[in-house]
C-alpha positions in Angstrom: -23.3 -7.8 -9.5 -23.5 -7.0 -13.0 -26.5 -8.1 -15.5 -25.3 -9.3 -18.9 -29.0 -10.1 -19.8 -29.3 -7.8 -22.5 -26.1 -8.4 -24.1 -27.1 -12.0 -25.0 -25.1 -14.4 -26.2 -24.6 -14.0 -29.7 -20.8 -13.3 -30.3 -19.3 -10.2 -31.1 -22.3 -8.5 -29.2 -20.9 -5.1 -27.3 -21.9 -3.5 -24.3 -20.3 -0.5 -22.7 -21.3 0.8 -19.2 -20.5 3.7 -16.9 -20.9 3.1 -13.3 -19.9 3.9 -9.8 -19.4 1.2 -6.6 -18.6 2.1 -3.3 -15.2 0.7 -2.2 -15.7 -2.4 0.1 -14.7 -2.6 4.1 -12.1 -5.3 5.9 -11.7 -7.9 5.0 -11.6 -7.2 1.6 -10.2 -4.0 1.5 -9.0 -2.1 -2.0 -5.7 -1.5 -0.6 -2.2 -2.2 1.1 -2.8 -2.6 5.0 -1.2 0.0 7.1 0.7 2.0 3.5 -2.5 2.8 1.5 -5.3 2.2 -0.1 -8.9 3.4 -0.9 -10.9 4.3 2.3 -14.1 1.7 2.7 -17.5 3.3 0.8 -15.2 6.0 -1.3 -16.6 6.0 -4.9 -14.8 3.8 -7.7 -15.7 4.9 -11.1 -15.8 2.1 -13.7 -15.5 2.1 -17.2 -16.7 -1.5 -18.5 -16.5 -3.1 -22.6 -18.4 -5.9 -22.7 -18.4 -8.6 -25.4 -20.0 -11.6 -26.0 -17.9 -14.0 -27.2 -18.2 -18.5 -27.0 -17.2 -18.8 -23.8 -18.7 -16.5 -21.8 -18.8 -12.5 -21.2 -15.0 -11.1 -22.0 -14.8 -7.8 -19.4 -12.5 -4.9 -20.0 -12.8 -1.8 -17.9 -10.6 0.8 -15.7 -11.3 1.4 -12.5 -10.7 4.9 -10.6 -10.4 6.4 -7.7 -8.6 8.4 -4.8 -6.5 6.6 -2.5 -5.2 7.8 0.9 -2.5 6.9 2.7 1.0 8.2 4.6 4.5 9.6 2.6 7.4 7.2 3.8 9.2 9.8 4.3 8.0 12.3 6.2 5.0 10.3 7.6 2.2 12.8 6.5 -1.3 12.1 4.9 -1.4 11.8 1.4 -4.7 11.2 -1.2 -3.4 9.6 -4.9 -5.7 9.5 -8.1 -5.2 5.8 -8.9 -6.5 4.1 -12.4 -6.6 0.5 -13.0 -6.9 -1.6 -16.0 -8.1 -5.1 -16.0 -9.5 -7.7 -18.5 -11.6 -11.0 -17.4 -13.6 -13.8 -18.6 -16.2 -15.2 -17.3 -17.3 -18.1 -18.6 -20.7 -19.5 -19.1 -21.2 -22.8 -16.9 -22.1 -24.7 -20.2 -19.6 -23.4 -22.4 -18.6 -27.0 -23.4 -18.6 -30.3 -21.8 -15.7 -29.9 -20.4 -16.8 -27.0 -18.4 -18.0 -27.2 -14.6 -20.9 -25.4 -12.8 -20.4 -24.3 -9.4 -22.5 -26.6 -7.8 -20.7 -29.5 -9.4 -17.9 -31.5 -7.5 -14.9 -31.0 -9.7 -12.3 -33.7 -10.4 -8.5 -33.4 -9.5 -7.5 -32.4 -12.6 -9.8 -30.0 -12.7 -8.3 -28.1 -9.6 -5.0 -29.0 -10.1 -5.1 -27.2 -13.6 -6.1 -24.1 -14.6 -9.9 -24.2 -14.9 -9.2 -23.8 -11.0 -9.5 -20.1 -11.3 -12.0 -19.5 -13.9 -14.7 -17.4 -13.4 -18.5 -17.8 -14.6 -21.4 -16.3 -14.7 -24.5 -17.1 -12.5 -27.4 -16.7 -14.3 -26.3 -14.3 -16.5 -25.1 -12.4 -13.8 -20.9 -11.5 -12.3 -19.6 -10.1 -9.5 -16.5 -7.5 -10.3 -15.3 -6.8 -6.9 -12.4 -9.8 -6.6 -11.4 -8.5 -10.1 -11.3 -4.6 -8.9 -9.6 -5.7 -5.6 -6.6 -7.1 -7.3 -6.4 -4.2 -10.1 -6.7 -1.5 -7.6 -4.2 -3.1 -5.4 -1.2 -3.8 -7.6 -2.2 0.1 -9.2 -1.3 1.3 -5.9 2.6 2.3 -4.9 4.2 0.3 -2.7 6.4 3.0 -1.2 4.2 5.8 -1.6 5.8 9.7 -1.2 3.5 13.1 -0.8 6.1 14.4 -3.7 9.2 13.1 -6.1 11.2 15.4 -4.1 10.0 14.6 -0.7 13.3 15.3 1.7 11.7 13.1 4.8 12.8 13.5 8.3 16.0 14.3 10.2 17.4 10.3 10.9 18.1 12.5 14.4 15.4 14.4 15.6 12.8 13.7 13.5 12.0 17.3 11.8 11.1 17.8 8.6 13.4 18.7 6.1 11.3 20.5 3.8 10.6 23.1 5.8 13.7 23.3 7.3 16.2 23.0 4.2 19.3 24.2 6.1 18.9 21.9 9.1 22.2 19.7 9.9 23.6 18.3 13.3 27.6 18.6 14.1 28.7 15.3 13.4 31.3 14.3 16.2 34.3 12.5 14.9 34.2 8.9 16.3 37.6 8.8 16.5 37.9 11.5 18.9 35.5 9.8 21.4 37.7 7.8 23.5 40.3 10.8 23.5 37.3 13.5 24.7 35.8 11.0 27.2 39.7 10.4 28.7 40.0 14.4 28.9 36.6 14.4 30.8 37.9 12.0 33.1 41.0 13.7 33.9 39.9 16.7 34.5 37.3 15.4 36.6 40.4 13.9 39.0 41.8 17.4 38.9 38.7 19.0 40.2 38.7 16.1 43.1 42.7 17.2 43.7 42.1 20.7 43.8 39.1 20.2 46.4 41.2 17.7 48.6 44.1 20.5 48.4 41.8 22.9 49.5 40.4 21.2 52.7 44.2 20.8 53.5 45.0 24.2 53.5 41.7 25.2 55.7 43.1 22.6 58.1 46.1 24.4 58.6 44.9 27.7 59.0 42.7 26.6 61.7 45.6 25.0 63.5 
C-alpha cells in the first residue's frame, strides 16, 4: 500500500518516490504460467510520479525487474531485464456525487459502465500490485528465446544446434520406401531358398 497523505489534495501537487516490493506468490503471480515470469519475493524496483489532480491521485511509474523463464527453442533457463510502464487513477470516493465508495451497493448502470473498473483510494491510501501485475505481464515475451539467433533443437534427436552447427540427418527419399522395403522382402525369400536348397543337398549326401 502506498500513503498519499502528504501529497494532499490540492491539484497539481507532485510527488516522486523510489521504492522496492518483493514480487507476489500464486495466485497472483507477475508472470506467464509455465513460459516466464518474475520468481515469487524477487525485488521489483519502482519509479512512481504522483500528482494530485480533482479526482483523485493520477500514478505514473515503471516497474523493473529480472524475469526467468525457458528459450522455446532449445528449452534452457533463461533470466530477462524486463521494464514496465503504467499510468492509473485512483480516484477519491467523493470525487463528485456521482462517485461510489466501496462500501456502497452500486446501481446497474454503474457496473455495466465504466466506473466498473475504477480505482480509489482508501483513506488516502492504494494498493499498486493489480496495476504492477498487468504491466509486468504484458512487458513480458510471449515466446521468449535465450538469444535472436537461438538455432533450437534437432526436430529428430533433440540436440542442440548451437553447439553442434554442422549436425544433419540423411533424409531418406520417401519415394524409395516402398521400393527398399520390397528389396528387403525379396531378399529375405532368397535367404529362406537358399537354406531350403541346402537342407536338400545334405539329404542327399546322407542317402
Amino acid at each position: 500500500m502506498f500513503d498519499t497523505h502528504e501529497l494532499g489534495r490540492r491539484p497539481g501537487t507532485l510527488q516522486r518516490l523510489s521504492r522496492s516490493v518483493e514480487a507476489p506468490g500464486p495466485p497472483a503471480t507477475f508472470g506467464i504460467e509455465g513460459v516466464i515470469g518474475v520468481p515469487e519475493g524477487a525485488p521489483v524496483k519502482l519509479d512512481l510520479r504522483l500528482e494530485s489532480v480533482m479526482e483523485g491521485v493520477l500514478v505514473t511509474g515503471t516497474a523493473r525487474a529480472t524475469a526467468e523463464g525457458e528459450c522455446v527453442r532449445c528449452l534452457e533457463p533463461l533470466r530477462q531485464e524486463v521494464a514496465a510502464d503504467f499510468q492509473e487513477m485512483f480516484s477519491y470516493p467523493d470525487a463528485d456525487d456521482r462517485s461510489r465508495t466501496r462500501t456502497a451497493v452500486p446501481d446497474k448502470d454503474t457496473v455495466d459502465g465504466e466506473d466498473e473498473d475504477t480505482l480509489f483510494l482508501e483513506d488516502g491510501l492504494f494498493d499498486l500490485e493489480p496495476v504492477l501485475r498487468d504491466a509486468v505481464v504484458l512487458a513480458l515475451p510471449m515466446q521468449p528465446v535465450c538469444r535472436e539467433t537461438c538455432a533450437g533443437l534437432c526436430s529428430q534427436c533433440g540436440i542442440r544446434l548451437d553447439e553442434n552447427p554442422g549436425h544433419h540427418h540423411d533424409a531418406a527419399d520417401i519415394r524409395w520406401a516402398a521400393l527398399q522395403g520390397l528389396a528387403e522382402t525379396i531378399k529375405d525369400g532368397e535367404k529362406d531358398n537358399m537354406g531350403g536348397a541346402e537342407a536338400g543337398v545334405d539329404e542327399k549326401q546322407e542317402k
